[in-house]
Each structure stands twice: as structure tokens, then as C-alpha cells.
SEROGU-260080 format. One line per 2 residues: number of its first residue (from 1); their letters; for each residue x, y, z of N, C-alpha, C. Coordinates in steps of 0.02 Angstrom, whole numbers, plus 50000, padded with zeros to 5 digits. Layout:
BEGIN
NUM	A	X/Y/Z/X/Y/Z/X/Y/Z | ...
This chain:
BEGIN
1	XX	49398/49515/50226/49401/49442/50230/49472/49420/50246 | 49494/49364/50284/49558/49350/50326/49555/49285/50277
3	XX	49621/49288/50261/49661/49247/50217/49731/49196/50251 | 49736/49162/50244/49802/49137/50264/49849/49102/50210
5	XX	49911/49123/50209/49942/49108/50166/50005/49058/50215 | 49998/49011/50193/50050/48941/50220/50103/48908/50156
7	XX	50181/48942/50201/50237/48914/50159/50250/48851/50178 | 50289/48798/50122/50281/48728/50141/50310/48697/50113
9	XX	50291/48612/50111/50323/48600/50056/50252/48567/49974 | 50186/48592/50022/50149/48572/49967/50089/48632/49955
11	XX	50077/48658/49924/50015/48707/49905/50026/48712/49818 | 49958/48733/49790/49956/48758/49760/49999/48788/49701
13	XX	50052/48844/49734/50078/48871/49708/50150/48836/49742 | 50214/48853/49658/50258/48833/49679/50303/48919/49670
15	XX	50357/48882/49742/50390/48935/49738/50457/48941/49707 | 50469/49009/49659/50519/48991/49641/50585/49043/49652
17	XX	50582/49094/49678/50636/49147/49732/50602/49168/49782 | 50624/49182/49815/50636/49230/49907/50687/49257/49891
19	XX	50677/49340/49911/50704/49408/49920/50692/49426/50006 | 50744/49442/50034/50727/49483/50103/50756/49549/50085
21	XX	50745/49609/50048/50780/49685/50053/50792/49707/50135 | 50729/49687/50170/50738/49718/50224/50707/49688/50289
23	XX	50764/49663/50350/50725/49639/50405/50754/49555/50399 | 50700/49537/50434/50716/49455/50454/50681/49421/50400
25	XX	50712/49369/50372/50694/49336/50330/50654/49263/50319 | 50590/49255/50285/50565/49197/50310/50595/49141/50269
27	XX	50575/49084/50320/50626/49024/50311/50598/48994/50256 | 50640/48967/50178/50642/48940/50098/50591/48881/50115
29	XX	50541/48917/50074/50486/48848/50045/50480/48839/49979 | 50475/48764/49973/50463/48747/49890/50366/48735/49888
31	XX	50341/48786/49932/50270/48786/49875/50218/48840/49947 | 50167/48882/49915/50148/48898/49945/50061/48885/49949
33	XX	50009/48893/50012/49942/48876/49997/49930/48933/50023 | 49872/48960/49994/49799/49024/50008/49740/48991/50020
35	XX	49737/49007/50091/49676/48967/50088/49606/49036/50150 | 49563/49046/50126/49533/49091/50149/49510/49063/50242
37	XX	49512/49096/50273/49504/49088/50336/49555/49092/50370 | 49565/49067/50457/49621/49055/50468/49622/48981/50471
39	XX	49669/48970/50446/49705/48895/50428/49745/48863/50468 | 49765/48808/50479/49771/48758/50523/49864/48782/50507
41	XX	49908/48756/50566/49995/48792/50568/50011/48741/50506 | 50069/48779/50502/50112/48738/50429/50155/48686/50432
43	XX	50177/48650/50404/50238/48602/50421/50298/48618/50445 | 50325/48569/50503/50369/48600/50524/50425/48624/50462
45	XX	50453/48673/50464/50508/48705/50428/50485/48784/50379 | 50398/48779/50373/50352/48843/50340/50342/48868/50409
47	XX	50303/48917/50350/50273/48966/50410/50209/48991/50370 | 50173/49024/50413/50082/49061/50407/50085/49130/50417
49	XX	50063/49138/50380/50049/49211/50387/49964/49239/50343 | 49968/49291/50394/49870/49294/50389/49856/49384/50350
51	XX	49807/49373/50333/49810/49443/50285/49743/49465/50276 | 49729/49509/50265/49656/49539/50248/49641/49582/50171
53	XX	49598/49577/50164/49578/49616/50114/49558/49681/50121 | 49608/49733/50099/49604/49800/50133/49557/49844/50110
55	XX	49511/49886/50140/49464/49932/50115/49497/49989/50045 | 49465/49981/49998/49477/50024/49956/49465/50099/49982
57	XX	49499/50131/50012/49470/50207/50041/49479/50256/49981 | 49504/50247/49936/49526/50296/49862/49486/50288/49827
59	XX	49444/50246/49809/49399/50210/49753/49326/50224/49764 | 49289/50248/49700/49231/50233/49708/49186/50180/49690
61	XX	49124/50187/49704/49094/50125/49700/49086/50078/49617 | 49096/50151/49567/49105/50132/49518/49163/50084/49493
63	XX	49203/50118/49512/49275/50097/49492/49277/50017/49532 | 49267/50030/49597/49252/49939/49624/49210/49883/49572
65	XX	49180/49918/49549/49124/49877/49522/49165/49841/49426 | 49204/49916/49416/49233/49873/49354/49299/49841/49374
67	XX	49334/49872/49443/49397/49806/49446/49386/49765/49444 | 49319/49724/49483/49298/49672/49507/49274/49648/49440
69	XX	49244/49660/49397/49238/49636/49332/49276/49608/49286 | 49338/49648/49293/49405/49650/49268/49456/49607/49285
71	XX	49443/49593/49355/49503/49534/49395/49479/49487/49384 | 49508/49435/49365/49478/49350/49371/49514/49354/49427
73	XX	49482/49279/49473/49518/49243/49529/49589/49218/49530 | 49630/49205/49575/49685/49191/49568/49687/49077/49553
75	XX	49650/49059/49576/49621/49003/49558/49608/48967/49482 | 49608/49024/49434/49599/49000/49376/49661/48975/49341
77	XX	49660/48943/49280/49726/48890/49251/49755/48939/49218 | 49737/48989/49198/49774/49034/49162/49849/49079/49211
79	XX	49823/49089/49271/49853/49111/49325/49935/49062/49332 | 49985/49083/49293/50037/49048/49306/50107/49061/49328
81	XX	50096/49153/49362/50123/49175/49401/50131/49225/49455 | 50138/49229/49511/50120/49289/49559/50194/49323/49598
83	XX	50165/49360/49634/50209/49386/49659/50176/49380/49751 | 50205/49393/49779/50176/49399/49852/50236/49455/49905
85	XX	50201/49504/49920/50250/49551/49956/50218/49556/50029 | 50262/49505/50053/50256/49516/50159/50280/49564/50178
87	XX	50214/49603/50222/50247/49655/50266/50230/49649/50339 | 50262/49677/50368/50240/49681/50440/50234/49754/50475
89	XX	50195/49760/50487/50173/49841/50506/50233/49820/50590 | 50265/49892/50620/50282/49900/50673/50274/49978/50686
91	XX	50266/49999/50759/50263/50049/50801/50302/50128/50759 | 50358/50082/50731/50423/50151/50707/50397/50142/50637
């Protein structure tokens, strides 16, 4: 499932550091939105970036069945902090 995550100045989540260790760095937003699909561009000064939900290839069907039991949504009120790590796959 394709996700889009839009930096800004209004979503959801607020942001509160940016780290670049390595590479080009994306430009400081005070808040970010997840919104499933692909989503409409961001305000000028954010940026979008799109993501998928990656096949578990290690996991069996068992083990899917109790993560998924185990994870609440990121949506819920209890949820009052994340992390988010951008990558960009290249050739090298």
C-alpha cells in the first residue's frame, strides 16, 4: 500500500528535530501529514515523499498475524511520538 508522507507547515504530527547524517538534506518543517495514497504536492517550502509497505519476506504467516495484533495504528491518542527515517535507494 503507497503512502505519502507531506512536510509542511500543518499535519497531524508536529515536528520537532531533523538530522541529515548523510546526503542532501530535506528542507525544516514544523509539522508533518500521512496520508495513504498518493497525495496532492505540499506547500510551497515542504516536500512529499511516497513510501510503501514492504513485504515481510523473513516472517511467517504466524508471526504476521500476532504483529498485526500487537501494533495499534499510528492514528490513535496514545501515539505521542515517532520517528521517521528517509531513505533513498540509488544505483551505488
Amino acid at each position: 500500500m503507497l503512502f505519502s508522507f507531506i512536510g509542511g507547515r500543518a499535519g497531524a504530527w508536529q515536528v520537532t528535530a531533523m538530522t541529515t547524517p548523510h546526503g542532501s538534506a530535506l528542507a525544516p518543517v514544523a509539522a508533518l501529514a500521512i496520508v495513504p495514497g498518493d497525495a496532492a504536492s505540499p506547500s510551497p517550502g515542504g516536500w512529499h515523499l511516497r513510501g510503501v509497505v514492504s513485504n515481510l519476506r523473513y516472517t511467517t504467516r504466524p508471526e504476521m498475524i500476532d504483529l498485526d495484533t500487537r501494533s495499534p495504528g499510528l492514528g490513535r491518542s496514545a501515539a505521542r511520538c515517532a520517528a521517521m527515517i528517509a531513505l533513498r535507494k540509488t544505483a551505488a
